[in-house]
C-alpha positions in Angstrom: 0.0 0.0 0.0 1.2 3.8 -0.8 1.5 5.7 2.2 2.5 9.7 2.1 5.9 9.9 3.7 5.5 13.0 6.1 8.3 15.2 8.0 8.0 13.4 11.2 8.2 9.9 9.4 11.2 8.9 10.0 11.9 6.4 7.3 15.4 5.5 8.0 14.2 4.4 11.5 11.2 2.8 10.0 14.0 0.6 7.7 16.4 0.0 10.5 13.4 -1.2 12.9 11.8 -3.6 9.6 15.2 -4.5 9.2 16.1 -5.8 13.1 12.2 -6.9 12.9 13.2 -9.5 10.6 15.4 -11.6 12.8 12.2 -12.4 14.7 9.5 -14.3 12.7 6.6 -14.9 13.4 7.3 -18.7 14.8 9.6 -16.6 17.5 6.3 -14.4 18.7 4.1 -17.7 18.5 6.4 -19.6 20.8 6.5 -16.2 23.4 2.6 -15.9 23.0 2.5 -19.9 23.5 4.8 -20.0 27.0 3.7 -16.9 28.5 7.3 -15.6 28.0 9.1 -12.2 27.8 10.9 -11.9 24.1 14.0 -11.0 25.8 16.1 -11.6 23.0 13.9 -9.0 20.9 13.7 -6.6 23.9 17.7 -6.6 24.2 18.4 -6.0 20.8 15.6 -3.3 20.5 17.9 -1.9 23.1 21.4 -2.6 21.8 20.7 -0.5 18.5 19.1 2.3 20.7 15.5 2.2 19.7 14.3 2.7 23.4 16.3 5.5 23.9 15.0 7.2 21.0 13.4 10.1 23.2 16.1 10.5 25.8 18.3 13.1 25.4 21.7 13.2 23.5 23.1 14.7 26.7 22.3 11.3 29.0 23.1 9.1 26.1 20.0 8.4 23.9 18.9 10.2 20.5 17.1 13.0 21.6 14.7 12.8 19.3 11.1 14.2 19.4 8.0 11.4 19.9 7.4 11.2 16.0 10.5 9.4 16.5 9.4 6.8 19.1 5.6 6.4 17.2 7.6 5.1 14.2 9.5 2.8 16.2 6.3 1.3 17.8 4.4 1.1 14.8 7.0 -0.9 12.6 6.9 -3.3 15.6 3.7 -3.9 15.3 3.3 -3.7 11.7 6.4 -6.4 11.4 3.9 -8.8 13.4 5.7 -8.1 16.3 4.3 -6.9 20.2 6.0 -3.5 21.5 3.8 -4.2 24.4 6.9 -5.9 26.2 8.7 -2.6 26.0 6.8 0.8 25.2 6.1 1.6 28.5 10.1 2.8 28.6 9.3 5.5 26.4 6.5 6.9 28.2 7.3 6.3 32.0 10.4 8.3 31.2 8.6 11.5 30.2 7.7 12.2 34.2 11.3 11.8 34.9 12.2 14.2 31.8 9.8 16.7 32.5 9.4 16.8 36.3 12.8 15.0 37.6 15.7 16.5 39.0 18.9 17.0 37.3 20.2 15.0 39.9 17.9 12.0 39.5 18.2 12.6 35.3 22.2 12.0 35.9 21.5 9.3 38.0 19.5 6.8 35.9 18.7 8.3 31.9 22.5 7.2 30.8 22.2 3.8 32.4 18.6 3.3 31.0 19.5 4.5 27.1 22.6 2.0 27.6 20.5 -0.4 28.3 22.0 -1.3 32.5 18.8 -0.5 33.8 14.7 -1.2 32.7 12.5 1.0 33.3 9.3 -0.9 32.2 7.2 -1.2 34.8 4.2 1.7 35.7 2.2 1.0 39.1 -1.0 3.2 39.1 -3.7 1.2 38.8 -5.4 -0.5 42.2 -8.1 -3.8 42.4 -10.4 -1.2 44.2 -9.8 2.0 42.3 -9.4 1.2 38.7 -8.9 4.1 35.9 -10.4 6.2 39.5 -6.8 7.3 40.2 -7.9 9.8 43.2 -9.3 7.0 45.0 -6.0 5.3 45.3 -5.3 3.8 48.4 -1.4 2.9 48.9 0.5 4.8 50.7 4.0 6.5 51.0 4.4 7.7 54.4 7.7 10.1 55.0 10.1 8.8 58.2 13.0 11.0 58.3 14.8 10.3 54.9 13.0 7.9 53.6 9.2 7.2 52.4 7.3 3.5 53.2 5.3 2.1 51.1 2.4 0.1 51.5 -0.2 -1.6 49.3 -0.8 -3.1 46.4 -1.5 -2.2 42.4 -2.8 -4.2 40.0 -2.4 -4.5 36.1 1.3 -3.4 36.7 2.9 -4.8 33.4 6.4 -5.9 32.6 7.1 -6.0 37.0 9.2 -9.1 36.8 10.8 -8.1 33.8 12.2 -4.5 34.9 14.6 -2.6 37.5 13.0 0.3 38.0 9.1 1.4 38.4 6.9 4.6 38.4 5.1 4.3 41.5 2.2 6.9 42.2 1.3 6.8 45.9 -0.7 8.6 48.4 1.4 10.9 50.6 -1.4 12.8 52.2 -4.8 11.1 53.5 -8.0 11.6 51.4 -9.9 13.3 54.1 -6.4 15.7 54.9 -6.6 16.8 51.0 -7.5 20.4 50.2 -8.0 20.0 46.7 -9.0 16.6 45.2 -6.5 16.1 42.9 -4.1 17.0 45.5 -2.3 14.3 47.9 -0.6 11.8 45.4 2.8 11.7 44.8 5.5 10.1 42.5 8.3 7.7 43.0 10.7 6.2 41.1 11.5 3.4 42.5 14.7 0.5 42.3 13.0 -3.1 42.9 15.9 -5.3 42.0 16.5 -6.0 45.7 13.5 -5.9 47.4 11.7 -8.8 45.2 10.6 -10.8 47.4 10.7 -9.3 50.8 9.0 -5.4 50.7 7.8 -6.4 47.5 5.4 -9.1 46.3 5.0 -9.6 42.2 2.4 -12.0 41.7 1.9 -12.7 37.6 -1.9 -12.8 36.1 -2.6 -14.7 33.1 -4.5 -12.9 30.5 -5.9 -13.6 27.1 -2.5 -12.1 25.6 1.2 -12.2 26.2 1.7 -9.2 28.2 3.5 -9.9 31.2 0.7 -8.5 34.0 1.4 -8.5 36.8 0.0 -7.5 40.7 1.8 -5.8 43.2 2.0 -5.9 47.1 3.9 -3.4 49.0 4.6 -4.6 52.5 7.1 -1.2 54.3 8.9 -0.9 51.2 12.1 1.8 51.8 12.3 4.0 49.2 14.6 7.2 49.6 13.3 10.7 49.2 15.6 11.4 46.4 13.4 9.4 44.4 10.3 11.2 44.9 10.2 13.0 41.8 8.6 16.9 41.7 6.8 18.1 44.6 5.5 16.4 47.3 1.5 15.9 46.4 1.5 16.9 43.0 2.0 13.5 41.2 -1.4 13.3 39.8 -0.7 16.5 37.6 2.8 15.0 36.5 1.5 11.7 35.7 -1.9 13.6 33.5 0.8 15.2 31.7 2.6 12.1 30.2 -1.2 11.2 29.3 -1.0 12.4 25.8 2.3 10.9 25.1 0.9 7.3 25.8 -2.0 7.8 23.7 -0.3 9.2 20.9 2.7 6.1 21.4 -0.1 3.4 21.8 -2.2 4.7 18.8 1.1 4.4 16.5 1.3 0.5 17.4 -3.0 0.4 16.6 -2.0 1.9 13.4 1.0 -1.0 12.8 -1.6 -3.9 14.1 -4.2 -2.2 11.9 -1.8 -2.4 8.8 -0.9 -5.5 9.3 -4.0 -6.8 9.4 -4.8 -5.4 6.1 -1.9 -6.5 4.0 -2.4 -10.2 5.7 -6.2 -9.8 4.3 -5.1 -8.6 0.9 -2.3 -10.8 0.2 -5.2 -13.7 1.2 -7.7 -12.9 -0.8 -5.8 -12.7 -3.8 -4.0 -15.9 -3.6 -7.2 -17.8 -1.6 -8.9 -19.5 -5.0 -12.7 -20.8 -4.4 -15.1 -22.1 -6.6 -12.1 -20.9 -9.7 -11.3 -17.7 -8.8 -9.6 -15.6 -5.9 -11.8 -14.4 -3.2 -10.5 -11.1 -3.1 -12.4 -11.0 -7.2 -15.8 -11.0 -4.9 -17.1 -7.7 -3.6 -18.2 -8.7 0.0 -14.7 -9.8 0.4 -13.2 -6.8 -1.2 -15.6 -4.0 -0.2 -14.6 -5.0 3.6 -10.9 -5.1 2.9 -11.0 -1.6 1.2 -12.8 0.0 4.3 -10.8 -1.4 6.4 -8.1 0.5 5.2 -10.1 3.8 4.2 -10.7 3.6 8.3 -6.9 3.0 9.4 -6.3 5.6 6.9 -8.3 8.0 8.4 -7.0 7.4 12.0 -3.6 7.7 11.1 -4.2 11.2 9.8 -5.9 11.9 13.0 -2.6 10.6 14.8 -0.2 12.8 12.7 -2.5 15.8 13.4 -1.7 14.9 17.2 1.8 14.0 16.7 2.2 17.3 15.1 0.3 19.4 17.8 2.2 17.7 20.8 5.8 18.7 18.9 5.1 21.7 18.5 4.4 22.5 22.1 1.2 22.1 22.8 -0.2 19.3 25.2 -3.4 18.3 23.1 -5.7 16.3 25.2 -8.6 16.1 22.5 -6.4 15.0 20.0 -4.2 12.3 21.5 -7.5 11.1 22.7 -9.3 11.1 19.2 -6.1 9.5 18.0 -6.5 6.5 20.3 -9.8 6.1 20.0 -9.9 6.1 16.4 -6.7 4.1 15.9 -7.6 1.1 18.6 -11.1 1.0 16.6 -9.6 0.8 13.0 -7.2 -1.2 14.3 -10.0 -4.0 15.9 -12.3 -3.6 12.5 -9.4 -4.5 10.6 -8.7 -7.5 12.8 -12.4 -9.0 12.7 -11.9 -8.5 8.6 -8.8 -10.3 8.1 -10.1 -13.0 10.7 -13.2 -13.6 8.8 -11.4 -13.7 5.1 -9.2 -16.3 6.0 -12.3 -17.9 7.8 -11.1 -21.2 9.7 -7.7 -20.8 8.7 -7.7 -17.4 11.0 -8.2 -19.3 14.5 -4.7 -21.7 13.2 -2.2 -20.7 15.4 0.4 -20.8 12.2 -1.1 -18.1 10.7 -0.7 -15.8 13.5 -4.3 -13.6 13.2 -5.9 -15.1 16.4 -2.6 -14.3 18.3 -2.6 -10.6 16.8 -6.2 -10.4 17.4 -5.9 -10.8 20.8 -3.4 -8.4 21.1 -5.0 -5.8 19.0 -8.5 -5.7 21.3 -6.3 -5.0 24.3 -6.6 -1.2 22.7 -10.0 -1.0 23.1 -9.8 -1.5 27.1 -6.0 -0.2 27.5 -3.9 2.0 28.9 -7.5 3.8 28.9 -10.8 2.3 27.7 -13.2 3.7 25.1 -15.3 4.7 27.4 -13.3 7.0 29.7 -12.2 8.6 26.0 -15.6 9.6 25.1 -16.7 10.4 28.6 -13.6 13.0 28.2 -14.5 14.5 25.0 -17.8 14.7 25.9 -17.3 16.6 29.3 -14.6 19.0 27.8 -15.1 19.2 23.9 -18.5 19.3 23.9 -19.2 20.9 27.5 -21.7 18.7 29.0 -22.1 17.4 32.5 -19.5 15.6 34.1 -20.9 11.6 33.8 -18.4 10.4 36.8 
């Protein structure tokens, strides 16, 4: 298919991520999805050649590029029949340490992390009784001298057995202490390489897809005030500003899924011969295919516009939201289409679609559900009430 190559392309990255892509076939994602195991070998070489570090800056060792930069890398991923899932989160966590960090704590981890000594992989927000209700978090972080302890649990904490170093958003002043609602949270990154095990509880969950999920108990975990990052009680606002940047990174790899999709469909249905001719000659196998990628089409313009916005300074809520929600929908249409041209053949393991199908309609529900999106356009684009 002919896609417009824009400014914020990146098509030498786009070749050099194909081209590492293509030591990993689809038999090597099939075994991972199959065992329940992390792609290690992928994730290290992703690192090696300094794809993670993409967004870093030069000064701490990565390329300091802008987060064009690290869609491209996600979406070749994903379009290569790959899972980025194992290792996004890397670029995202990062921006609250970028943006709200010390110098100090910048020095202290970025080079280690863009040379690949350290993971940062692993994002502990979510709780069992709180859900996408971030205020209502419970865990705590209670300051003793020069330290804070840490107690709770989180849930739906990805990639926790697999990393060094987390993103932990804890409550450091009581709900019923707060002055302003949004106030009393605070963030901490946090080193859990040696407290597995004792502070620190991982338990794994196993889900529908291969993506390492994980629960978290926090018995008086020690973590140093150094690593709170920002001010004390604002971590709410610093982790609503690296919002947009998840969106706009998980809406590249919809894109790549949604693009895979199609070319799988395609190539099919015109090589697929029924009844003396190939499927694809038939318009209700055609006509679906087509739409398919008018839709994906569509939602990738809507994620440039918000690529675009975000790098030129602004921090566009409505757009990184309309990108996700647009792009984890043409990405999930375009998954039912190719599963039902192939027909039997789709739910074959060796063909890979029910494996990528199940990846792709984590989108829909993940890192924020369709729901919550529309709720927030509908609240602040369109200005009606408040629905929670």
């Amino acid at each position: 298919m002919s896609i417009i190559n824009y400014k914020q392309d990146h098509p030498e990255i786009r070749d050099a991520v194909r081209k590492l892509c293509s030591n990993f076939q689809d038999s090597y994602w099939r075994d991972c999805d199959r065992e329940k195991r992390y792609p290690t070998e992928f994730v290290s070489l992703l690192t090696q050649q300094g794809f993670l570090s993409v967004l870093i800056p030069k000064k701490f060792g990565g390329s300091g590029l802008e987060i064009s930069a690290g869609a491209a890398v996600l979406e070749e991923i994903h379009r290569a029949g790959g899972n980025a899932g194992a290792c996004h989160a890397q670029m995202y966590t990062m921006g609250t340490l970028l943006r709200h960090g010390l110098e100090e704590q910048k020095n202290k981890y970025l080079p280690s992390i863009a040379a690949g000594k350290l993971r940062l992989q692993a994002f502990g927000v979510t709780e069992p009784n709180s859900g996408t209700d971030t205020l209502s978090l419970s865990t705590t972080a209670e300051r003793k001298g020069n330290n804070f302890i840490i107690n709770g649990q989180k849930i739906w904490t990805s990639r926790a057995e697999h990393t060094d170093l987390m993103l932990l958003l804890a409550r450091t002043t009581p709900i019923e202490k707060r002055k302003k609602k949004t106030d009393g949270l605070s963030v901490f990154l946090v080193d859990i390489r040696n407290t597995k095990g004792s502070s620190l509880t991982v338990r794994p969950i196993s889900t529908m897809m291969n993506h390492s999920s994980t629960e978290v108990f926090f018995k008086d975990l020690v973590v140093p005030a150094e690593n709170l990052i920002g001010d004390e009680g604002q971590g709410f606002k610093y982790i609503l500003s690296g919002m947009n940047s998840e969106r706009i990174l998980i809406a590249a790899e919809c894109i790549g899924d949604a693009k895979w999709f199609i070319e799988k469909a395609a190539n099919y249905a015109n090589e697929r011969v029924v009844f003396g001719r190939p499927i694809g000659q038939n318009q209700g196998v055609q006509f679906p295919i087509a739409g398919a990628y008018a839709q994906m089409r569509a939602a990738e313009f809507s994620l440039k516009h918000a690529i675009a916005l975000f790098e030129s300074g602004s921090n566009p809520g409505e757009e990184a939201n309309l990108a996700k929600l647009l792009c984890a929908d043409a990405s999930c249409n375009a998954a039912e289409i190719c599963l039902q041209t192939f027909g039997g053949y789709g739910f074959a393991e060796e063909y890979d679609i029910e494996r990528k199908y199940r990846e792709a309609r984590l989108y829909k529900v993940a890192p924020i559900s369709t729901n919550l999106i529309l709720a927030y356009l509908a609240e602040h684009t369109l200005k009606m009430p408040r629905s929670y």
